[in-house]
C-alpha positions in Angstrom: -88.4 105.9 91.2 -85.1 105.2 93.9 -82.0 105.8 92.4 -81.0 102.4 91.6 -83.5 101.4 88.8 -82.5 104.7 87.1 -78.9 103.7 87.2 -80.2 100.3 85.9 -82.1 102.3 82.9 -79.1 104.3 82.2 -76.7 101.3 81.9 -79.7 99.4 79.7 -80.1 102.4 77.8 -76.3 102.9 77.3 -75.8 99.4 76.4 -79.2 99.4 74.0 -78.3 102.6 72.0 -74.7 100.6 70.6 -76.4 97.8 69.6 -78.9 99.9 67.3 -76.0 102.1 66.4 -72.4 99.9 66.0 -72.5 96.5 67.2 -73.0 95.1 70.6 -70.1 94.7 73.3 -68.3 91.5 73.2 -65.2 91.3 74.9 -61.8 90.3 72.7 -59.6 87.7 73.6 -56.4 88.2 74.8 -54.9 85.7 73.6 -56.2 86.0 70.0 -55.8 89.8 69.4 -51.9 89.2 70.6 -51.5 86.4 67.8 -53.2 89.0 65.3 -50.7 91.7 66.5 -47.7 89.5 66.1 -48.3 86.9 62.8 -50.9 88.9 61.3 -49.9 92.6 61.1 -46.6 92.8 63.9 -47.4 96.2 65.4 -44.4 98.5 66.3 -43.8 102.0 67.8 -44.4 103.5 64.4 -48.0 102.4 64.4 -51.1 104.4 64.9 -53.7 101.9 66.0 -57.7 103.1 66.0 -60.0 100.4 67.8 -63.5 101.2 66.3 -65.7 100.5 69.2 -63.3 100.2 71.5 -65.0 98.2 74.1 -62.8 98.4 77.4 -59.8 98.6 75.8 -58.0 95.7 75.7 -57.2 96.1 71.8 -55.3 99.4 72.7 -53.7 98.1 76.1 -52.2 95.1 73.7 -51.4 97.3 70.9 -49.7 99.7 73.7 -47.7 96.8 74.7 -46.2 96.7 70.9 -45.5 100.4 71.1 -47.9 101.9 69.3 -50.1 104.7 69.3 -53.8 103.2 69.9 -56.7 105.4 69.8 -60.5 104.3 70.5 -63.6 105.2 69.3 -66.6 104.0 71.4 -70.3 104.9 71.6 -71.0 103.8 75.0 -69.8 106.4 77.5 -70.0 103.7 80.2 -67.5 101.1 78.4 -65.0 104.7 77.8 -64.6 105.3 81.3 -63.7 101.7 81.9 -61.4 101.6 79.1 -59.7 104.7 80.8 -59.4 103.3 84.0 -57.9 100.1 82.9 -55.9 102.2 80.3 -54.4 104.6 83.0 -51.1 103.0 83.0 -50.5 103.4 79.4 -49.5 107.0 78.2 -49.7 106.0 74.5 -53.8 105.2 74.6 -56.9 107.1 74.4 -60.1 106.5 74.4 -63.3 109.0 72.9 -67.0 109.1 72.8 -67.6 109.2 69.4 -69.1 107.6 66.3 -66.6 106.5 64.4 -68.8 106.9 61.0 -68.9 110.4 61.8 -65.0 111.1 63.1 -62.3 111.4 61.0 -59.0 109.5 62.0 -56.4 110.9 62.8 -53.8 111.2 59.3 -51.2 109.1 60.8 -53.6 106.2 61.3 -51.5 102.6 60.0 -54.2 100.1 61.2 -57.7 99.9 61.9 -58.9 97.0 63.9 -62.7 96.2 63.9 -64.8 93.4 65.6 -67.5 94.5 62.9 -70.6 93.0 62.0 -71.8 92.3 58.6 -74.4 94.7 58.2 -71.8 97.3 58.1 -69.2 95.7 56.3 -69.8 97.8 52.9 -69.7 101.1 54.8 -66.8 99.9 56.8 -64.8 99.1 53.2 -65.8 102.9 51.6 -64.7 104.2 55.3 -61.3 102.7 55.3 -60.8 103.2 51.6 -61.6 107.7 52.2 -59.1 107.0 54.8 -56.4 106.0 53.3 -57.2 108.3 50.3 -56.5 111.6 53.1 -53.7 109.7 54.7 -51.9 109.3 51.8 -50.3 106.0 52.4 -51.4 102.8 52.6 -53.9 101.7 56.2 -54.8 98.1 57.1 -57.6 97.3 58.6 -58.1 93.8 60.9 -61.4 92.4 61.4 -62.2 89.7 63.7 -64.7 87.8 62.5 -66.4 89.2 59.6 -65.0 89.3 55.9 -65.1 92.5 53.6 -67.4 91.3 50.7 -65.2 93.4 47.8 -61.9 92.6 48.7 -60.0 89.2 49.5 -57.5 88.8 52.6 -54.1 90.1 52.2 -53.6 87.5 55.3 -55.4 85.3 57.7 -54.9 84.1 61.3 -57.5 82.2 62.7 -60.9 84.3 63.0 -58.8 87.5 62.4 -58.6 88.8 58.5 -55.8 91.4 57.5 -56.7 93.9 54.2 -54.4 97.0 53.1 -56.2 99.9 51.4 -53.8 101.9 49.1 -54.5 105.7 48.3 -56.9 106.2 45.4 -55.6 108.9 43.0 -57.4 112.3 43.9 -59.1 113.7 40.6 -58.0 116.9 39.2 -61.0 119.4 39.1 -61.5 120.6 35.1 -61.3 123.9 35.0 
């Protein structure tokens, strides 16, 4: 088989595994994700931003741009070295390979944003609820498009949805 239909599997193969996996790549708007950033959560240099499937980046070059700290988590090793590339200029971003149901985030982590989909939406909610819970202060988490089905909105701004989760109370072991 010439080289060319095997990079063409790869990148179908790449692109196939994330949908079965997290959810499929759709790129965010610009324009939208700055309106989220600014009337919806305002994002400052004491944030630490995680992107769950991070896409090519352009949530953590616009939270960048605010000051914060943004960190992506992305399954498609394809879309990660495009998000570095385009990220290159920014020293406060990074981008990983990893499934973010299986990575712990980092314990300075303020906001979470997620383009989710709504089969995950329960797991996402326990998720950012254990996080929290380690972090030991509150962490908000911004979806576009998709509502958490146990919680209402603190805040909403168009097709993006703001909700805080606050610490549960760790349970003392009985002796």
């Amino acid at each position: 088989m010439p080289w060319w239909l095997w990079a063409i599997l790869l990148v179908f193969l790449a692109f196939g595994f994330v949908v079965v996996r997290g959810a499929p790549y759709v790129p965010s708007h610009r324009r939208f994700v700055r309106i989220a950033f600014t009337e919806l959560y305002p994002l400052s240099k004491d944030d630490v931003l995680v992107d769950l499937g991070s896409g090519d980046g352009i949530v953590l070059r616009l939270a960048a741009e605010k000051g914060a700290r943004a960190i992506g988590y992305e399954l498609n090793p394809i879309l990660v070295l495009l998000s570095r590339f385009l990220s290159r200029e920014y020293p406060t971003v990074s981008t990983q390979t990893a499934d973010f149901w299986r990575t712990e985030m980092p314990l300075k982590t303020t906001v979470v944003y997620a383009f989710s989909v709504s089969r995950d939406i329960p797991k996402l909610e326990r998720k950012l609820q254990q996080t929290a819970t380690a972090c030991g202060h509150p962490v908000s988490l911004i979806t576009y498009g998709a509502k958490l089905k146990n919680r209402e909105p603190v805040k909403m701004v168009h097709a993006h949805a703001l909700y805080v989760f606050t610490p549960e109370p760790l349970q003392q072991a009985e002796a």
